[in-house]
N, C-alpha and C positions, 0 to 999 in steps of 0.2 A: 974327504971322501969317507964313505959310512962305509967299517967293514961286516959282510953279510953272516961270513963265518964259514962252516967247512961246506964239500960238495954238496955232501949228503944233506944239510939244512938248507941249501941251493935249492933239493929238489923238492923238499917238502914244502918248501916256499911255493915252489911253481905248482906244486899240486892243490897248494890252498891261494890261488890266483885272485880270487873273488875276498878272502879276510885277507890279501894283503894290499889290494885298493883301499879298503876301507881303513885299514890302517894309515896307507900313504896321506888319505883323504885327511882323517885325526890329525897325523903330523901337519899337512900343510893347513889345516884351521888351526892347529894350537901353535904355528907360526904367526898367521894373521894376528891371532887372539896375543900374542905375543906383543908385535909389535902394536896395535892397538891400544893395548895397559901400557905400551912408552909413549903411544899419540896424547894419550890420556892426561899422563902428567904434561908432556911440553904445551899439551892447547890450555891445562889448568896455571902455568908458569905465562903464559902468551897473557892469558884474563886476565893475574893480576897484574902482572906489570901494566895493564890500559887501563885500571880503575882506577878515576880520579879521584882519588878522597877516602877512598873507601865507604866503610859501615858507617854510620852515626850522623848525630847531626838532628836538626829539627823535621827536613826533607830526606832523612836515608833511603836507600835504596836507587835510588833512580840510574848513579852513577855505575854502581855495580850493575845493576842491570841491562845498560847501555854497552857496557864492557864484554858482559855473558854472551850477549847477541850478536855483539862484531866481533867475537871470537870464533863462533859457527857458522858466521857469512864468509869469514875469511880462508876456511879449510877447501883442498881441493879435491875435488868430485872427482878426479880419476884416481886417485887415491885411495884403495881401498883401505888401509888402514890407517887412513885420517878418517876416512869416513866413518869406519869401527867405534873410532875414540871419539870424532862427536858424538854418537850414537850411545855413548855409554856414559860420555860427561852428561846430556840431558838426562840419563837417568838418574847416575850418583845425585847430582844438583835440581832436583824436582822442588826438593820446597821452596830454595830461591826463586824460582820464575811461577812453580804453580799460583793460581789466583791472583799475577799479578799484571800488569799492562802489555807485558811480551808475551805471554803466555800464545796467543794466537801465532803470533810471529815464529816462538819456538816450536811449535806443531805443524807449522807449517814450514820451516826450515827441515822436522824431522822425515818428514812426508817426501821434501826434496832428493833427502839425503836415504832415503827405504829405496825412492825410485831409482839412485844410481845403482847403489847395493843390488839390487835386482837385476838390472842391464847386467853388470856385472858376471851376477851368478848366470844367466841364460846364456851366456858366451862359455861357460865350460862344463854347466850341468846339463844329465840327460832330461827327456821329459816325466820319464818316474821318481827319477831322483827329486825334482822338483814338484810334482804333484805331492809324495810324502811331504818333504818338508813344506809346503804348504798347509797341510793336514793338523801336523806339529804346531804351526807357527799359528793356526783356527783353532784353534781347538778350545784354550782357556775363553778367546772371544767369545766363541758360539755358546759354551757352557752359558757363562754371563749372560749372552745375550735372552737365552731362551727362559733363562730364569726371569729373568725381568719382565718378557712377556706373557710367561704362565702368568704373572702375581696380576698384569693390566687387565683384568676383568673387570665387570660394570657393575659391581659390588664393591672395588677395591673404595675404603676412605681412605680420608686425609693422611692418615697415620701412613697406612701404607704406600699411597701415593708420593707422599714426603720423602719415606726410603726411597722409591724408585728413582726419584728425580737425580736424587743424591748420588745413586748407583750407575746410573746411567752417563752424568757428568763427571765422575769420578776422571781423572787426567791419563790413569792408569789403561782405562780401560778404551778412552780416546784416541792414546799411543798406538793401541791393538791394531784399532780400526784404521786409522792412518796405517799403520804397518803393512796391514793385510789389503787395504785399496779393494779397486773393483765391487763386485759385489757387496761384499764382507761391510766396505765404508758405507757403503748404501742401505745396508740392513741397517748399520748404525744409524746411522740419521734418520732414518724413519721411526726407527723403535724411541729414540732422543726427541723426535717431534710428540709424535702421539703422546706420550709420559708426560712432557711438558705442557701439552693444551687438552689432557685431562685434569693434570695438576690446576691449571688456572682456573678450569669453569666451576673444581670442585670449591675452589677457594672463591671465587665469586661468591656461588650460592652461601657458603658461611660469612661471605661481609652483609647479604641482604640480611641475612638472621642475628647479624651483631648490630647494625644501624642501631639499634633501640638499646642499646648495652649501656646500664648506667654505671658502668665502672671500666678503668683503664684495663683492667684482665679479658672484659668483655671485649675490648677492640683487638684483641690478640689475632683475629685473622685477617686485617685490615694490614698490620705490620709487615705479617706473612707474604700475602700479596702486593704487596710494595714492592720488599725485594725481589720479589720471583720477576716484577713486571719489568724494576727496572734490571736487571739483568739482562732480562731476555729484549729491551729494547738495546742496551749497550751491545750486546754480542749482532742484533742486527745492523747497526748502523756502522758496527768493523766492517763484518762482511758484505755491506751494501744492499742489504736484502732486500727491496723493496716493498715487497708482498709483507713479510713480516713486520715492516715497519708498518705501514699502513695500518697493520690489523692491532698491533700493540700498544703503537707511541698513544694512539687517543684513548683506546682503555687506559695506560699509564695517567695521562693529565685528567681524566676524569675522576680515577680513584685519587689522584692527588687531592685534587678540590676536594671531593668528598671528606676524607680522613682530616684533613683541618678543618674543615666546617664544623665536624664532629667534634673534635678536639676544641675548640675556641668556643664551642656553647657548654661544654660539660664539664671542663676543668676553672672552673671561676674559682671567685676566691673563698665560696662557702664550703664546694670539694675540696681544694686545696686544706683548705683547716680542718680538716678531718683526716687528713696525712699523715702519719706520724713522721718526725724528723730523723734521719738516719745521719747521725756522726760521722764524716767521712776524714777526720784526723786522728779516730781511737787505732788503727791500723796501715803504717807505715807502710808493711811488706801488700800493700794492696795498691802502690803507687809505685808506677814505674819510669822511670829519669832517662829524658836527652840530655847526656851531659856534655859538657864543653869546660875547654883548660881553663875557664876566666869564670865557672857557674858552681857554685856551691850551695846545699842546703841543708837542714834538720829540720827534724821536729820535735815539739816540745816547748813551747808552740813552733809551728812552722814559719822558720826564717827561710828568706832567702834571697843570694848577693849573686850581683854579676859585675865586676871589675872592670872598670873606663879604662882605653886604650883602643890603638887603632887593630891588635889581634885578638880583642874579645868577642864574644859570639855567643850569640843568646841559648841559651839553657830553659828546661822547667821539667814539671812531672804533670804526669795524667793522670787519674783514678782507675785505677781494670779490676774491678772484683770478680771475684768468681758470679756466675750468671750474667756476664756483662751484657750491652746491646740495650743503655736506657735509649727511649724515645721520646717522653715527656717529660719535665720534670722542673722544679724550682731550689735554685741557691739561694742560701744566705751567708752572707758572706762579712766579717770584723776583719780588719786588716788599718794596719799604721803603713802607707807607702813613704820612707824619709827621703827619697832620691832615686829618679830613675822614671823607667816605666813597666807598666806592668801589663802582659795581655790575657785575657781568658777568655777558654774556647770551653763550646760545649757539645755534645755529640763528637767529641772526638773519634775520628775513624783509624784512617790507617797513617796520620803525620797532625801535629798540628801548624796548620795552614789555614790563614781566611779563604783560600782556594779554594780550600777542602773542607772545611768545618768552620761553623758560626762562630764567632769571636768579636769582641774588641778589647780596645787599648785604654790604659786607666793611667793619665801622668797630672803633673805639677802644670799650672798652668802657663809655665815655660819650658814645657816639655817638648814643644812642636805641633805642626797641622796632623798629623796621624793622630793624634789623642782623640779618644771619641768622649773620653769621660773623663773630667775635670777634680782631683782633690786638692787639699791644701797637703802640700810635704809636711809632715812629723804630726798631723791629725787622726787618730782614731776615727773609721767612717764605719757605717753599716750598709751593705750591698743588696740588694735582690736580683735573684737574674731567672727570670723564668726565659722557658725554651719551652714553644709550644705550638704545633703543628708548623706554622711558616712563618714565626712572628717572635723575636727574642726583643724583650723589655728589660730593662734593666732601670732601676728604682735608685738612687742614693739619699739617704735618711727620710723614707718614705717619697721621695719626689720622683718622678717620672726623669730621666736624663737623657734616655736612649729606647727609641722603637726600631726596628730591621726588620724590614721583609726578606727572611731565609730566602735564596735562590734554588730554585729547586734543583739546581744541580749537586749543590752542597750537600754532607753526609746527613741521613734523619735518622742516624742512634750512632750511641755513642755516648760514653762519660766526659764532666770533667777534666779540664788540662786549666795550667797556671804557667804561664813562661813569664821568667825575669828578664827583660830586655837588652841586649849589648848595646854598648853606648860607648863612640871614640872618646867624647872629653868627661862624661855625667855615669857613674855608677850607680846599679838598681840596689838600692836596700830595702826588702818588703819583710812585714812580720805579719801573716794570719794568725789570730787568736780563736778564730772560730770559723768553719767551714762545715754546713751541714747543707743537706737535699730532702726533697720530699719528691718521690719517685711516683709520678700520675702513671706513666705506659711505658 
C-alpha cells in the first residue's frame, strides 16, 4: 500500500484532482512500459533459443529469421505488455528483418499487433484523450509526409525523385503509417504510389536517351530501372496485386530483353580490351569470408583449404569494395586446384547460391556430375569468366568450356565470390596466383 502522507497533502491532492490523474496515468504506463522492457528480454531469450544454427554459414540468415517471426506470432494479443515488448523488439531489431524476405510479414504482424494495442486503449480512454494522442502519434507522419509531396512536382528530376523514393519506403516511416491506420495508411499509399510511377516514367525516358550509350557509364539508367521494376514487381506479386502486376511484370521482361541486347552488342572483345584490368588480390580487407571449422584461407597468393570429413562445410570469400553493385564484367583468373572442388559465383548478391547468383563448379575429373568445369589436379590453368547481360561464358586456356543462360530470377550485380568445397572423403586445396576483372557496367 502506497503511503499518501499527512491530512493536509490529502487535501492538496484533492484540490489538484486533474495533475493527480495524470500522474496515476504516468504511473500506470511506466508500469506497462515496465513490464514491456521484461517482455522484451523473455521474447529476445524465447528467439534465440529457436534459432537453428544461428548467424553464418554460406545461406545465413534464413534461420534466424524464421526464429524472429515465430517469436511475434507466438505472443498473446490480450497481453498488453507482450504486445508492448513485441512492439519494441521490432523496433530494437529493424536491421535484422529490414530489406529482407519477412520484412512484409513483420509489418504486417506490427499492424496486428497496433490494432490490439488500440482495442485496448478505447476500452479505458476518453475520446479527447485519444484524439491528442493521436495528434502526437501523426504528427512526425504527416510532417514526412507532406514534405515528400511539396518536393513531387512536375519539374522534380531524377536526383530528386531518387530521394523521394527512398524517403518514402524508408521501414521507418512505413511503421508510422501501419501505426496510425485509417486515413493516415491511405495517405501513405498514395503518396508511395504516385513517387514510385513518376520515379519509373522519369527513368524510362532516360533509358530511351541512353539506348545509344557507347559506354557502360552510359547504361547507368537501364541498371536503375531494373531494380526499381523488379522490386516493385516482387513487392506485387507478395501482395497479390494484380493490377500492379499487370502493368509492371511486362515493362519488367521488356527492359530485361532490352538491357542484354544492349549489353551482348557493345561489350565485345574490342571494348573489352580497352578495359583496364583492376587487381582484385592487391586488397585483402576488400574480401569478406563465410567461414566454416573445416575452411581456411590467405593471401599471398591466395590459398585456400577445406578439410575432408563428414563435419566439414564449405567456406570461401567474396570481393565488396567500396562502390560495389558490378553488373557487367570479365574475370581472369590462374589458379593450381590440387584436390577438391572449387565453385565461382559472379554477381554475388545477398549469399552465394546458384539459387541466387551465377556460378559454377570447377573439379578433377573424378570430382563428380556437379562439375561443370573439368581441370587436371596439381595443373596451372588460365580462366576467363565473363558475366554479361543473361549469358556467363567461361573460357579454359582460351577454349570455350561453359555457356549459361542467367535466369532471370538470379541476382544482376554483384562481385566475385570463390567457395572451396566440403568434401566427406576429398579435401579442396586451391592456390589463385592471379585474379583480376575488367569492370564493363
Amino acid at each position: 500500500m502506497t503511503v499518501l502522507g499527512s491530512p493536509r497533502e490529502m487535501e492538496l491532492l484533492r484540490k489538484k484532482r486533474a495533475e493527480a490523474s495524470r500522474r496515476i496515468a504516468k504511473i500506470g504506463w511506466a508500469a506497462v512500459g515496465g513490464m514491456a522492457l521484461i517482455t522484451v528480454v523473455v521474447l529476445m531469450v524465447v528467439w534465440h533459443e529457436h534459432i537453428p544454427g544461428g548467424r553464418g554459414g554460406l545461406e545465413q540468415g534464413d534461420g534466424y529469421l524464421d526464429a524472429f517471426l515465430e517469436t511475434l506470432e507466438r505472443i498473446d494479443f490480450e497481453d498488453e505488455s507482450q504486445l508492448l515488448g513485441a512492439k519494441d523488439l521490432i523496433e530494437k531489431e529493424r536491421k535484422l528483418w529490414k530489406a529482407t524476405r519477412i520484412e512484409d510479414d513483420v509489418i504486417a504482424q506490427l499492424a496486428k499487433i497496433n490494432s490490439a494495442l488500440q482495442r485496448i486503449s478505447e476500452t479505458r480512454g476518453s475520446p479527447r484523450q485519444r484524439i491528442i494522442e493521436t495528434i502526437i502519434k501523426t504528427r512526425a507522419l504527416r510532417e514526412s509526409l507532406d514534405g515528400i509531396e511539396a518536393k513531387l512536382t512536375d519539374t522534380a528530376d531524377l536526383t530528386v525523385l531518387s530521394g523521394l523514393f527512398t524517403s518514402v519506403r524508408d521501414a521507418d516511416l512505413q511503421m508510422q503509417a501501419t501505426d496510425a491506420g485509417g486515413e493516415w495508411k491511405t495517405r501513405y499509399e498514395e503518396t508511395r504510389l504516385r513517387v514510385t510511377e513518376r520515379y519509373i516514367e522519369s527513368l524510362r525516358g532516360a533509358c530511351r536517351s541512353a539506348a545509344t550509350a557507347t559506354s557502360g557509364d552510359g547504361l547507368a539508367p537501364f541498371g536503375t530501372l531494373e531494380d526499381l521494376l523488379r522490386t516493385v514487381v516482387i513487392e506485387a506479386r507478395a501482395a497479390n496485386d494484380v493490377e500492379a502486376i499487370k502493368k509492371y511484370d511486362p515493362m519488367y521482361v521488356q527492359l530485361y530483353g532490352e538491357i542484354n541486347a544492349i549489353c551482348s552488342e557493345l561489350f565485345d572483345d574490342a571494348y573489352q580490351n580497352k578495359v583496364a584490368w583492376t587487381d582484385l588480390l592487391t586488397d585483402p580487407g576488400a574480401w569478406t569470408a563465410v567461414t566454416s571449422s573445416s575452411f581456411t584461407y590467405r593471401f599471398g597468393p591466395l590459398t585456400m583449404t577445406n578439410a575432408a570429413g563428414d563435419s566439414s562445410q564449405s567456406g570461401g570469400i567474396s570481393y565488396f569494395p567500396a562502390g560495389d553493385n558490378w553488373r557487367d564484367y570479365v574475370l581472369q583468373m590462374e589458379f593450381k586446384l590440387d584436390s577438391g572442388v572449387m565453385v565461382v559465383y559472379t554477381r554475388v548478391g545477398e549469399k552465394m547460391d546458384t539459387k541466387d547468383a551465377p556460378g559454377f563448379s570447377v573439379g578433377g575429373g573424378t570430382a563428380g556430375r556437379q562439375v561443370q568445369v573439368v581441370v587436371d589436379y596439381g595443373k596451372m590453368n588460365t580462366m576467363m569468366v565473363s558475366t554479361i547481360g543473361n549469358q556467363l561464358t567461361v573460357k579454359l586456356d582460351d577454349q570455350i568450356v561453359l555457356v549459361d543462360d542467367i535466369k532471370m530470377a538470379k541476382s544482376r550485380k554483384g562481385e566475385p565470390g570463390i567457395v572451396a568445397k566440403a568434401g566427406p572423403s576429398s579435401p579442396t586445396n586451391l592456390t589463385i596466383t592471379r585474379l583480376r576483372a575488367r569492370l564493363l557496367r
